[in-house]
Each structure stands twice: as C-alpha cells, then as structure tokens.
N, CA, C and O atoms as a Maestro MAE file, in Angstrom:
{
 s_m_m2io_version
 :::
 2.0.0
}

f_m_ct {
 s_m_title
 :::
 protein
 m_atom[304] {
  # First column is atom index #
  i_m_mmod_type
  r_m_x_coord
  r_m_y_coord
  r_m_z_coord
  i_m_residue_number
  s_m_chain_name
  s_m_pdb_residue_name
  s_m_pdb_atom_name
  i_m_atomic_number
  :::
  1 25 310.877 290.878 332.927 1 A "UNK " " N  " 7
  2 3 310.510 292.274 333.022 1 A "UNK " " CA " 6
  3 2 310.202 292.607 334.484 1 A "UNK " " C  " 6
  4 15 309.683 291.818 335.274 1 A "UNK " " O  " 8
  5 25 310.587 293.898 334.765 2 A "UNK " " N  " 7
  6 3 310.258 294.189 336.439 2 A "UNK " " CA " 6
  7 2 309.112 294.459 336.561 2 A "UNK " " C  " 6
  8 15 308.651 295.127 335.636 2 A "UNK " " O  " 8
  9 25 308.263 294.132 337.574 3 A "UNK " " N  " 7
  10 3 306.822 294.645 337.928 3 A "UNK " " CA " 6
  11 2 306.576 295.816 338.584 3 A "UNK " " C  " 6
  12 15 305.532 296.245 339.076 3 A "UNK " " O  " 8
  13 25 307.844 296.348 338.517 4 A "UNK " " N  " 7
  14 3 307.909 297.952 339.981 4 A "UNK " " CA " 6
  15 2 307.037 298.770 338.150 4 A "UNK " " C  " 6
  16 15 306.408 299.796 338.409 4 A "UNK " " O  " 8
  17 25 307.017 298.479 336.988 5 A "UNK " " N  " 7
  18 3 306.109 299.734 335.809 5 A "UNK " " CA " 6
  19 2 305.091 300.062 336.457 5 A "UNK " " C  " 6
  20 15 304.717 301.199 336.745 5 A "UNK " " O  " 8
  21 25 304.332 298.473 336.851 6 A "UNK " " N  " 7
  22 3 302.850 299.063 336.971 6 A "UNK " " CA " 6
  23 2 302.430 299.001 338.524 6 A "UNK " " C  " 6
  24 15 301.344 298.758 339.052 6 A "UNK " " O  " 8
  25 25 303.413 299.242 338.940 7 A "UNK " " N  " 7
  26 3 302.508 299.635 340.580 7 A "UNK " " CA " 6
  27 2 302.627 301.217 340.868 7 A "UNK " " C  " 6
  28 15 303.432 302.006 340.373 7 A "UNK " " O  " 8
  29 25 301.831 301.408 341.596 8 A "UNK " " N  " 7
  30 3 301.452 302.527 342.237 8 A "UNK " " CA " 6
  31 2 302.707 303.110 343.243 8 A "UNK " " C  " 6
  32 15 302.675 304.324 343.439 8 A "UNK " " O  " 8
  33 25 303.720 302.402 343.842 9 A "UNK " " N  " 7
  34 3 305.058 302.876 344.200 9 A "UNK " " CA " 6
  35 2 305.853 303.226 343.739 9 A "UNK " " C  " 6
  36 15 306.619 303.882 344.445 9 A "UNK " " O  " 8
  37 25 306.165 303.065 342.480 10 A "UNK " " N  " 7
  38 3 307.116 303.277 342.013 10 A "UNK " " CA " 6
  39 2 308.096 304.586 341.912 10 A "UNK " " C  " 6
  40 15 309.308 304.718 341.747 10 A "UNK " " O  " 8
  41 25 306.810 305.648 342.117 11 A "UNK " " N  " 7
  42 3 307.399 306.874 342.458 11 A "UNK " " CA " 6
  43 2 308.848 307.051 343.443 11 A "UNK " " C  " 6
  44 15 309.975 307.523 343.292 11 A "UNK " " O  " 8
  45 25 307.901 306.224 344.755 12 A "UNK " " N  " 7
  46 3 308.864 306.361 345.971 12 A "UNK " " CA " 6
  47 2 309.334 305.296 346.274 12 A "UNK " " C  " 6
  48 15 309.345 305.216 347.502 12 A "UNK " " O  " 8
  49 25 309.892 304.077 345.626 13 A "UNK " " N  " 7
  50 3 310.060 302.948 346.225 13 A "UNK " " CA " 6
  51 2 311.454 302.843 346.406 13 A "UNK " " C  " 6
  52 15 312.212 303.206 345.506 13 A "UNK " " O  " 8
  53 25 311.991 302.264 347.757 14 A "UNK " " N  " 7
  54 3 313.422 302.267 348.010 14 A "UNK " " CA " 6
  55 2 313.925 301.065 347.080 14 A "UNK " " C  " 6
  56 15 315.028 301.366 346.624 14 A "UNK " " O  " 8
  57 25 313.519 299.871 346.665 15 A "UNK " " N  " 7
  58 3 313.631 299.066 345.937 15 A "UNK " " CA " 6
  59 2 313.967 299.043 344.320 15 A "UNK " " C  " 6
  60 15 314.990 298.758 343.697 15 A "UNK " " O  " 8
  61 25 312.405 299.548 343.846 16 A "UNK " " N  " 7
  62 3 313.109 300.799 342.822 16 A "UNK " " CA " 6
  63 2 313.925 301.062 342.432 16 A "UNK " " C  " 6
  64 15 314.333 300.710 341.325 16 A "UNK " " O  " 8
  65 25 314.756 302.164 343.611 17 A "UNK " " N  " 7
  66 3 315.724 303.079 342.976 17 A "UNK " " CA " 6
  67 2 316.732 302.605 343.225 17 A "UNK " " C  " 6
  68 15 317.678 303.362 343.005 17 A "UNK " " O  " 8
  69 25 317.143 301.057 343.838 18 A "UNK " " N  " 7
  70 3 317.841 300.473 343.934 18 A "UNK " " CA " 6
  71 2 317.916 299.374 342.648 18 A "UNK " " C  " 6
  72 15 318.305 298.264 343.012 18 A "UNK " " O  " 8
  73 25 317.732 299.448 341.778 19 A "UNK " " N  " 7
  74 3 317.219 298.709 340.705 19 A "UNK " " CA " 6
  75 2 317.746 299.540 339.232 19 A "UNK " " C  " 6
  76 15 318.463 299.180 338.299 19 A "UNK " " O  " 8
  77 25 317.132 300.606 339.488 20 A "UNK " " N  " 7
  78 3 317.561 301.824 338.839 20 A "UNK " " CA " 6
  79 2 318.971 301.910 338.840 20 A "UNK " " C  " 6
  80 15 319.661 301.797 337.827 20 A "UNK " " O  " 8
  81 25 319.457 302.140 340.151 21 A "UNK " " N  " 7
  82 3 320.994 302.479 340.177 21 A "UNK " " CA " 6
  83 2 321.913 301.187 340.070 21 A "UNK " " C  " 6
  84 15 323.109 301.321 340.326 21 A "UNK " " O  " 8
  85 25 321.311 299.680 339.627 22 A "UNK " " N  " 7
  86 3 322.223 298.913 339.178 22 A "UNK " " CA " 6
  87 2 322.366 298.816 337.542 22 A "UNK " " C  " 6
  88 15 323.123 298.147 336.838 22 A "UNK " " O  " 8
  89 25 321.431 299.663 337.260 23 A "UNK " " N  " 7
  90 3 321.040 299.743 335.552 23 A "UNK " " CA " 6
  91 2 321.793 300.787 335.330 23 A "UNK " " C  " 6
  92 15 322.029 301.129 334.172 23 A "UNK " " O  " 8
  93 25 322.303 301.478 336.418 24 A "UNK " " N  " 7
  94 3 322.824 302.910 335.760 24 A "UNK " " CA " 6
  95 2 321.685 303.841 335.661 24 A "UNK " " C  " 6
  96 15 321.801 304.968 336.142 24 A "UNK " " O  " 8
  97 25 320.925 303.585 335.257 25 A "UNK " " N  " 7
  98 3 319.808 304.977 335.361 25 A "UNK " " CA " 6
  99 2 319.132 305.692 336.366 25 A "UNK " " C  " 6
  100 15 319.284 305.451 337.563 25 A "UNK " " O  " 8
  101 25 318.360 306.599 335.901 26 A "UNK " " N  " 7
  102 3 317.594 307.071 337.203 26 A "UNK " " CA " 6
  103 2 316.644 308.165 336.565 26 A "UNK " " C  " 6
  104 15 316.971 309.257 336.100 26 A "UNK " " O  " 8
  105 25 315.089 307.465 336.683 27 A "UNK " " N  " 7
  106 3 314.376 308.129 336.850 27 A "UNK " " CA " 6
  107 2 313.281 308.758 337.552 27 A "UNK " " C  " 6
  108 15 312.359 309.507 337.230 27 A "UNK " " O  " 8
  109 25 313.735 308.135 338.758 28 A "UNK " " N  " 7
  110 3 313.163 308.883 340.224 28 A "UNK " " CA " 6
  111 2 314.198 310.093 340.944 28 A "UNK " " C  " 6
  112 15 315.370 310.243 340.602 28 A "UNK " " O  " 8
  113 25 313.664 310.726 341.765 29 A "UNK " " N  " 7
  114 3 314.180 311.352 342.543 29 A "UNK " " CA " 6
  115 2 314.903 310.975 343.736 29 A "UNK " " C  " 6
  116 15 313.959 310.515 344.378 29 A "UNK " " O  " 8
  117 25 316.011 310.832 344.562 30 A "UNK " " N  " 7
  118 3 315.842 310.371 345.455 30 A "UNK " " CA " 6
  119 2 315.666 310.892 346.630 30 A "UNK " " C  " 6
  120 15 316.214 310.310 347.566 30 A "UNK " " O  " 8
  121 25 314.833 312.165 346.924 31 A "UNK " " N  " 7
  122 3 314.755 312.595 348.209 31 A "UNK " " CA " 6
  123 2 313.516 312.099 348.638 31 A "UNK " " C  " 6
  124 15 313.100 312.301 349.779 31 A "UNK " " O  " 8
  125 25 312.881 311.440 347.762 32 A "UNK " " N  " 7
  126 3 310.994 310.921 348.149 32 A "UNK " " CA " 6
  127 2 311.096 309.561 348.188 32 A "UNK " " C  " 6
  128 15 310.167 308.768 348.034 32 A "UNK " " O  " 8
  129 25 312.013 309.357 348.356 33 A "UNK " " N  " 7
  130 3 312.151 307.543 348.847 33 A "UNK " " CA " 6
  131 2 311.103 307.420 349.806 33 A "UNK " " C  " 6
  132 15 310.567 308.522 349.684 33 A "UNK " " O  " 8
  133 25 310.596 306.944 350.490 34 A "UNK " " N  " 7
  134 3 309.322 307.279 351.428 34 A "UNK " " CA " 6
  135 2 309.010 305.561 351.588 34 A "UNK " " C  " 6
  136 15 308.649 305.192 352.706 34 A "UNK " " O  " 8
  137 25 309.127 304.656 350.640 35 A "UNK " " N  " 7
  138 3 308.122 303.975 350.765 35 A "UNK " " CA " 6
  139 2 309.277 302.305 350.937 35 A "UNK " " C  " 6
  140 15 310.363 302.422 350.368 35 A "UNK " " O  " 8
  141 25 309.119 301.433 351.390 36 A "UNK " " N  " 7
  142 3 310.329 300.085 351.858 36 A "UNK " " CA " 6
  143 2 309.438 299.301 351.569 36 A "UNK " " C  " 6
  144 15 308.712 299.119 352.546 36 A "UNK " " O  " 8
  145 25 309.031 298.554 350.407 37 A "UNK " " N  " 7
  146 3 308.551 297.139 350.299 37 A "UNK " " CA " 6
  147 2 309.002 295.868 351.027 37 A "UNK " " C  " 6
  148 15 310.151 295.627 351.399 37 A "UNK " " O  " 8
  149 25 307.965 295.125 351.165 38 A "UNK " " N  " 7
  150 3 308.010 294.039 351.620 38 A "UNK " " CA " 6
  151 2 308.614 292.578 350.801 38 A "UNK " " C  " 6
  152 15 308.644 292.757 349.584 38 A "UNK " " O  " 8
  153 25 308.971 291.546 351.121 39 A "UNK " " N  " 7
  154 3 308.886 290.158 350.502 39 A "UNK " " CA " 6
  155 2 309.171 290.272 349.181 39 A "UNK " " C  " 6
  156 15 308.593 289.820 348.193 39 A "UNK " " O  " 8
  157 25 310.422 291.131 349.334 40 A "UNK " " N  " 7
  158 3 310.899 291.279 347.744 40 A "UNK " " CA " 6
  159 2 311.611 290.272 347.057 40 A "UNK " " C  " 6
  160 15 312.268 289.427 347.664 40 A "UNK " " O  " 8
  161 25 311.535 290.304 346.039 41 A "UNK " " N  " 7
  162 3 312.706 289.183 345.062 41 A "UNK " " CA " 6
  163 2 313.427 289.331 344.216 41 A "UNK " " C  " 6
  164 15 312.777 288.953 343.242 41 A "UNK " " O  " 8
  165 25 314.582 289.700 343.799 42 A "UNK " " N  " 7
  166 3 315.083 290.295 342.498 42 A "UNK " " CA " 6
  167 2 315.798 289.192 341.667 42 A "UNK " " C  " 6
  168 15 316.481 288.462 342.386 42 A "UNK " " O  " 8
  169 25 315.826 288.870 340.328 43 A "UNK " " N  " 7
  170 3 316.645 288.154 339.928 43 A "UNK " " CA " 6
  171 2 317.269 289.053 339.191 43 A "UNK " " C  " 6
  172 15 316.934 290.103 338.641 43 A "UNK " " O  " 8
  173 25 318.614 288.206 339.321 44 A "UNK " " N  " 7
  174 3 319.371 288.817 338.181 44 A "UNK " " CA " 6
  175 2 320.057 287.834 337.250 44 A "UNK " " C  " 6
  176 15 320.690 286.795 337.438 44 A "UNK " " O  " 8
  177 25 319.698 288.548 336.157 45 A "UNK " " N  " 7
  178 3 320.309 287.363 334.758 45 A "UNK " " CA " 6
  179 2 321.693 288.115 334.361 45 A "UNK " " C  " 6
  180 15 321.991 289.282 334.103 45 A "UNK " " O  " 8
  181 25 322.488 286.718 334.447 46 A "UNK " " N  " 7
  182 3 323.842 287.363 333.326 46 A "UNK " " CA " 6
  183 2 323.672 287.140 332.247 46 A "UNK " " C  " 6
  184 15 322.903 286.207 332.015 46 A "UNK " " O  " 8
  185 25 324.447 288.056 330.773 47 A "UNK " " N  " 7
  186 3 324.274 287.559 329.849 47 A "UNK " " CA " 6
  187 2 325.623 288.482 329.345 47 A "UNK " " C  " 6
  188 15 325.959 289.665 329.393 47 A "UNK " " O  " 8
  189 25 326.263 287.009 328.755 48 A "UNK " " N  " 7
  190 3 327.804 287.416 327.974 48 A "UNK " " CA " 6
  191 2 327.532 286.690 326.612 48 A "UNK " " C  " 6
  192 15 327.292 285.556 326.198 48 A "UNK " " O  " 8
  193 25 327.735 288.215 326.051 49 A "UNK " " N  " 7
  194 3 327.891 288.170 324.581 49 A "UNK " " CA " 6
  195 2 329.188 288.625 324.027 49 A "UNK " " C  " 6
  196 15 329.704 289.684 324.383 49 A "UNK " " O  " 8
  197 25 329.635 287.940 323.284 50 A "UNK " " N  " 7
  198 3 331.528 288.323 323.081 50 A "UNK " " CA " 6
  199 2 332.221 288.842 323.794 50 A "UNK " " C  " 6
  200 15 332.951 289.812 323.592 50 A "UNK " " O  " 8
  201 25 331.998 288.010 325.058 51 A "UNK " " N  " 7
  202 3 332.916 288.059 326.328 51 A "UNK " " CA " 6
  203 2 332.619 289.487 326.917 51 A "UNK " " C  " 6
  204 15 333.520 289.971 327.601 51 A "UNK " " O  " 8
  205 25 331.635 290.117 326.767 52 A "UNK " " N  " 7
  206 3 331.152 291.423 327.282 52 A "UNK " " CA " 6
  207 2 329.643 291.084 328.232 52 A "UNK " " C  " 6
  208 15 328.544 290.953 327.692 52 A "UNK " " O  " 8
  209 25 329.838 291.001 329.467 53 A "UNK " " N  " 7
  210 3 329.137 290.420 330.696 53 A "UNK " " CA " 6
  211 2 328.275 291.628 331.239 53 A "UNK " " C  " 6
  212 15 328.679 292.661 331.775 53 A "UNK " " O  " 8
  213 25 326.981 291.229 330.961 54 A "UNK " " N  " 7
  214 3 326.136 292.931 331.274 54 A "UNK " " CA " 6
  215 2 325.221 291.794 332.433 54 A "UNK " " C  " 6
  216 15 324.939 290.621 332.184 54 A "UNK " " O  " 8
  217 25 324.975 292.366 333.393 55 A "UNK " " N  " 7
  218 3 323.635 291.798 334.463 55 A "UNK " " CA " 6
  219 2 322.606 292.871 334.244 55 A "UNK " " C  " 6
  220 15 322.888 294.033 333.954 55 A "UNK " " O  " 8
  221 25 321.274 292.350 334.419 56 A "UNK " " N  " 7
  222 3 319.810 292.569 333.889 56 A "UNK " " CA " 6
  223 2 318.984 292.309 335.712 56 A "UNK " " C  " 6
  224 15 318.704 291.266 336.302 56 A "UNK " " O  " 8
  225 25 318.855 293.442 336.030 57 A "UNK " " N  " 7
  226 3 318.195 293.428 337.363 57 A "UNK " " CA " 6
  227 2 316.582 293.229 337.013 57 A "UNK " " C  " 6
  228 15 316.009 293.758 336.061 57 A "UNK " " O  " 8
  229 25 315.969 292.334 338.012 58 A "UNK " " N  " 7
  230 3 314.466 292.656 337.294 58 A "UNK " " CA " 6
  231 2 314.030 292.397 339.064 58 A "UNK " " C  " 6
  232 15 314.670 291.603 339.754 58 A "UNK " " O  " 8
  233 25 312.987 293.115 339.547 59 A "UNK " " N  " 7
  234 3 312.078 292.413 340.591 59 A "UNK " " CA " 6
  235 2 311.037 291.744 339.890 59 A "UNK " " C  " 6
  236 15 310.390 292.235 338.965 59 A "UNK " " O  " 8
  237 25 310.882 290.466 340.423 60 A "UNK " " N  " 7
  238 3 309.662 289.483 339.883 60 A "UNK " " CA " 6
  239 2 308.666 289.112 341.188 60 A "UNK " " C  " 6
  240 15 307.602 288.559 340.911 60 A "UNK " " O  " 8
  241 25 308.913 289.342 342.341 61 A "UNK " " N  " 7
  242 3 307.763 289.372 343.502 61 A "UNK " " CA " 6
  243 2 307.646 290.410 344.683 61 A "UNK " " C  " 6
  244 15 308.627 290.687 345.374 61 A "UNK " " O  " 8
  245 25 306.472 290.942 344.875 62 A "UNK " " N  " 7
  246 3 306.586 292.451 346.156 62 A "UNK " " CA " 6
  247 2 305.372 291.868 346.421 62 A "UNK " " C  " 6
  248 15 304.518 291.622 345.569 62 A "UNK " " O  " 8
  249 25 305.273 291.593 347.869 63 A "UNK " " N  " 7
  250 3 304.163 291.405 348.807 63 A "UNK " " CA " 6
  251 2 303.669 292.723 348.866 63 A "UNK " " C  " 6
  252 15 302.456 292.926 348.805 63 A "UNK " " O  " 8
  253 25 304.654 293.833 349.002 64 A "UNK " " N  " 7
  254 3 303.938 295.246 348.238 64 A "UNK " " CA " 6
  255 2 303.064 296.118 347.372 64 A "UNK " " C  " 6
  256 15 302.575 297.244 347.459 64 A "UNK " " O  " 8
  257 25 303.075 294.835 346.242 65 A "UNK " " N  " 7
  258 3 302.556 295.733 344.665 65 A "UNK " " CA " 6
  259 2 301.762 295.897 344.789 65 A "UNK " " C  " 6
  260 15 301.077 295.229 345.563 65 A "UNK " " O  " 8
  261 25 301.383 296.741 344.219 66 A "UNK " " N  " 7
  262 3 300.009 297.717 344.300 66 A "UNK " " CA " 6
  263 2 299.449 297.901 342.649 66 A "UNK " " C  " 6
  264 15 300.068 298.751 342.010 66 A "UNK " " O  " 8
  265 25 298.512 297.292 342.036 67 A "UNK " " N  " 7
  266 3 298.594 297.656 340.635 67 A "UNK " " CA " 6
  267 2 298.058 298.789 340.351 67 A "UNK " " C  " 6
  268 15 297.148 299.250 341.039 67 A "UNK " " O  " 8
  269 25 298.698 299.590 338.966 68 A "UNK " " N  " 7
  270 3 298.541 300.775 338.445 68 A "UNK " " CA " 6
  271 2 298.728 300.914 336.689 68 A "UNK " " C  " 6
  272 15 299.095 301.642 335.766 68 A "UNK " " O  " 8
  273 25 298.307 299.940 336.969 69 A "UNK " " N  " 7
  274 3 298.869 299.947 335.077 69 A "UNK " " CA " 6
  275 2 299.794 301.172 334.175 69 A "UNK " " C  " 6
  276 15 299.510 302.324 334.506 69 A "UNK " " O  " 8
  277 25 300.491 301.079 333.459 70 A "UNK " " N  " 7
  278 3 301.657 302.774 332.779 70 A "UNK " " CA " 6
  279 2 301.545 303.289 333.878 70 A "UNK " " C  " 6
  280 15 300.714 304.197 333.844 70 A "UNK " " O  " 8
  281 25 301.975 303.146 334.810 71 A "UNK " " N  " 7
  282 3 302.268 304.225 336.247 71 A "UNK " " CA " 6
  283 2 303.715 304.919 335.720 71 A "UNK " " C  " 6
  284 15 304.009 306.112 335.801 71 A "UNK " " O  " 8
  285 25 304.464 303.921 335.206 72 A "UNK " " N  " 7
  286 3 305.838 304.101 334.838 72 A "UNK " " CA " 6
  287 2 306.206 305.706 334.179 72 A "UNK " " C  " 6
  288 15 306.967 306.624 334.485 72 A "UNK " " O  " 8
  289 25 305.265 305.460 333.185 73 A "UNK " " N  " 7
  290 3 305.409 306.267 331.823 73 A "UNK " " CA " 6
  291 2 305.068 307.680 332.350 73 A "UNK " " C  " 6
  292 15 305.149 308.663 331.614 73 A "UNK " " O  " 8
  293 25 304.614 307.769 333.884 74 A "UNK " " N  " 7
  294 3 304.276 309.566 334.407 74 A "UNK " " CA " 6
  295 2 305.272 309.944 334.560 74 A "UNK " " C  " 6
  296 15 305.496 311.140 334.368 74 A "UNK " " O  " 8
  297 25 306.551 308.830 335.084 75 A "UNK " " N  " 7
  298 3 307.804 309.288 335.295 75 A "UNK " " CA " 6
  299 2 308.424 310.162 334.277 75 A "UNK " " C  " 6
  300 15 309.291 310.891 334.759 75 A "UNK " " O  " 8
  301 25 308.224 310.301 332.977 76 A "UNK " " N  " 7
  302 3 308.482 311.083 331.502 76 A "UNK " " CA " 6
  303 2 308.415 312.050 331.465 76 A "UNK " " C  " 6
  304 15 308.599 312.641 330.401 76 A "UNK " " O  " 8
  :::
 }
 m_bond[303] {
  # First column is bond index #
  i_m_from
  i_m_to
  i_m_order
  :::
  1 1 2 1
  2 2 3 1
  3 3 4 2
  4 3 5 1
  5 5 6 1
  6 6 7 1
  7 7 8 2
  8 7 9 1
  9 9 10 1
  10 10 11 1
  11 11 12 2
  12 11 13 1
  13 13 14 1
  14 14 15 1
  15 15 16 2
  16 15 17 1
  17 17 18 1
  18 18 19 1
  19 19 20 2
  20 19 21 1
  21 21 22 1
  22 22 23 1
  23 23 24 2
  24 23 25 1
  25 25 26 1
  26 26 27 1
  27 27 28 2
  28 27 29 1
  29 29 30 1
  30 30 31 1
  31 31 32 2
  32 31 33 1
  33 33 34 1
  34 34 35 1
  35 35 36 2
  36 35 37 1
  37 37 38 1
  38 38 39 1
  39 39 40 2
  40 39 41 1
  41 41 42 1
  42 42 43 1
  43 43 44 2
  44 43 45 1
  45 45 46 1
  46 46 47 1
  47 47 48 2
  48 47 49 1
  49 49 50 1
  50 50 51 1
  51 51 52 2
  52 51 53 1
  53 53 54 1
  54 54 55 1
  55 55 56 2
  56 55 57 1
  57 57 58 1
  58 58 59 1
  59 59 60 2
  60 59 61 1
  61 61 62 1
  62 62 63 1
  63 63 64 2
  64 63 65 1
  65 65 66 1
  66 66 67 1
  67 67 68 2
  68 67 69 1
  69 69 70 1
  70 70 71 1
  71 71 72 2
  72 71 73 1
  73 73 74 1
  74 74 75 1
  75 75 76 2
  76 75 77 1
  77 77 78 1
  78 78 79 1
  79 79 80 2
  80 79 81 1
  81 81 82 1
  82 82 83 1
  83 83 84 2
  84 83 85 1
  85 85 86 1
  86 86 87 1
  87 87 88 2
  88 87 89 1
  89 89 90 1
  90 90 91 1
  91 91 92 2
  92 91 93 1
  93 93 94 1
  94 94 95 1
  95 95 96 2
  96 95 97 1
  97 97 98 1
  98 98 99 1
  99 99 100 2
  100 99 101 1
  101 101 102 1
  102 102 103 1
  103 103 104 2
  104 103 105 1
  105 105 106 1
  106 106 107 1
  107 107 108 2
  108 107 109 1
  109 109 110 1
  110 110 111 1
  111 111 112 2
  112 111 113 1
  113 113 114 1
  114 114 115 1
  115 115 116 2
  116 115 117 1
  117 117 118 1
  118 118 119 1
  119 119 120 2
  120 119 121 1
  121 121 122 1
  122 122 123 1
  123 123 124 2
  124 123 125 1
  125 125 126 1
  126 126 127 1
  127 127 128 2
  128 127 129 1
  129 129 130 1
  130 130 131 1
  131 131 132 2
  132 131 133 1
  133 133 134 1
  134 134 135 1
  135 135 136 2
  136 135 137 1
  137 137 138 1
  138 138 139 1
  139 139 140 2
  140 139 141 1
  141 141 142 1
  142 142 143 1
  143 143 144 2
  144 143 145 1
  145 145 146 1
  146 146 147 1
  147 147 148 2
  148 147 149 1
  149 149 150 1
  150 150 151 1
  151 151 152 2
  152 151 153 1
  153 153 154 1
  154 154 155 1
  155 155 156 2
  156 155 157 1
  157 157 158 1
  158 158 159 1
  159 159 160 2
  160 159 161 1
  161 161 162 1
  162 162 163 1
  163 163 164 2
  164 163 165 1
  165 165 166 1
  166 166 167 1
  167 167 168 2
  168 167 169 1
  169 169 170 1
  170 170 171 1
  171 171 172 2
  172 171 173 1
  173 173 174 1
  174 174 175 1
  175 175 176 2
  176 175 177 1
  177 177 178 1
  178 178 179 1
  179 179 180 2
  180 179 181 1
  181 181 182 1
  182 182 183 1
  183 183 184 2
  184 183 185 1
  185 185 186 1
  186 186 187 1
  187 187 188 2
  188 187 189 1
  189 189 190 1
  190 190 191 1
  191 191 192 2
  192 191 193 1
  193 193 194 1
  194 194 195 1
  195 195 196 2
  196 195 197 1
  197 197 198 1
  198 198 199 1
  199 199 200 2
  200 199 201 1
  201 201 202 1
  202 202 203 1
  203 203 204 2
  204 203 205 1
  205 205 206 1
  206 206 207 1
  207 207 208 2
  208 207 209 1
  209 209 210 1
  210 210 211 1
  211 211 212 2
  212 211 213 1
  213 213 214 1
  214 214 215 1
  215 215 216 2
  216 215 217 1
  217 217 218 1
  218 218 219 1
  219 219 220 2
  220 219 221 1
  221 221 222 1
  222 222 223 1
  223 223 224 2
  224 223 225 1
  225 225 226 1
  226 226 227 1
  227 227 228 2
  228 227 229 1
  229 229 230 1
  230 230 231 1
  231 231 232 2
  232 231 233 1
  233 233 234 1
  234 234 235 1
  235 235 236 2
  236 235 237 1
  237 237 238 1
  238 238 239 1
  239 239 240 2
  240 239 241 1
  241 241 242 1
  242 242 243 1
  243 243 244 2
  244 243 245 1
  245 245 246 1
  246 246 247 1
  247 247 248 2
  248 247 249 1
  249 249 250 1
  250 250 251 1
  251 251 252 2
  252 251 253 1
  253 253 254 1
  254 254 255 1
  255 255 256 2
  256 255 257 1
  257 257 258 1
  258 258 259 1
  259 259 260 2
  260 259 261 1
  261 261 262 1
  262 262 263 1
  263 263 264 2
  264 263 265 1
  265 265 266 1
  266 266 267 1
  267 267 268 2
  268 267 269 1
  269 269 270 1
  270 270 271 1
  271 271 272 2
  272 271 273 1
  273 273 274 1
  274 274 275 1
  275 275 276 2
  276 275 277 1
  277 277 278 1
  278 278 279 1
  279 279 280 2
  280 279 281 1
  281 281 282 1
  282 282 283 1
  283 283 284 2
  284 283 285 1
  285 285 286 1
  286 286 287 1
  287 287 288 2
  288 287 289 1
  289 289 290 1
  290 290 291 1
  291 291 292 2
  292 291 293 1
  293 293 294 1
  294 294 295 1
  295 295 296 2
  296 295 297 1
  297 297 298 1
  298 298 299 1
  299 299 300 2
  300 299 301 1
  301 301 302 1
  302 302 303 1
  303 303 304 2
  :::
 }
}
C-alpha cells in the first residue's frame, strides 16, 4: 500500500501525481504541484493473471512524510 494516504502532502506532491498517472488516475490537480519529496522509493509489483500483465505502483519510503492520518479521503 502507498504511504503518500496519510501524509500531509499529498495534496501537492510531485511524486504523488506521478504515481497517480501510472495508475491512470488522478485525483489531484496538477497546477499545485508545489511540493518535491525527498529519498523516495517506489516499488513496483507485476502481476500476470491470464497472461494480462497490470503493474501496481506503490511508494514505500519518503524522507518527506509527514503524518496525517485519511488526509487522502479530503481529496473526495
């Protein structure tokens, strides 16, 4: 699971919405990018199920994070 839910950046994080846009989605804006984390890490898992190959972006470390617990869910 990504840790960008419960931080306090998530609004504006260039990381983020780079994360977002490998998922296809988007629920930030992008003119408030504002904010460039540090000492980031992303893994990405493949997973092929009847030869149909989807990748699963997650960040798992930000020298950045800032905790905020459901920060996510304001995005709604």
């Amino acid at each position: 699971m990504c840790i960008c839910i419960n931080c306090r950046h998530i609004n504006n994080c260039k990381t983020y919405k780079f994360i977002e846009k490998q998922h296809q989605i988007s629920n930030t804006q992008t003119d408030n990018i504002i904010f460039y984390p540090l000492d980031t890490i992303i893994a990405v898992n493949v997973n092929n199920y009847k030869k149909n190959i989807t990748l699963d972006w997650d960040l798992k470390e930000c020298s950045s994070f800032t905790e905020k617990p459901n920060n996510w869910n304001i995005l709604k």
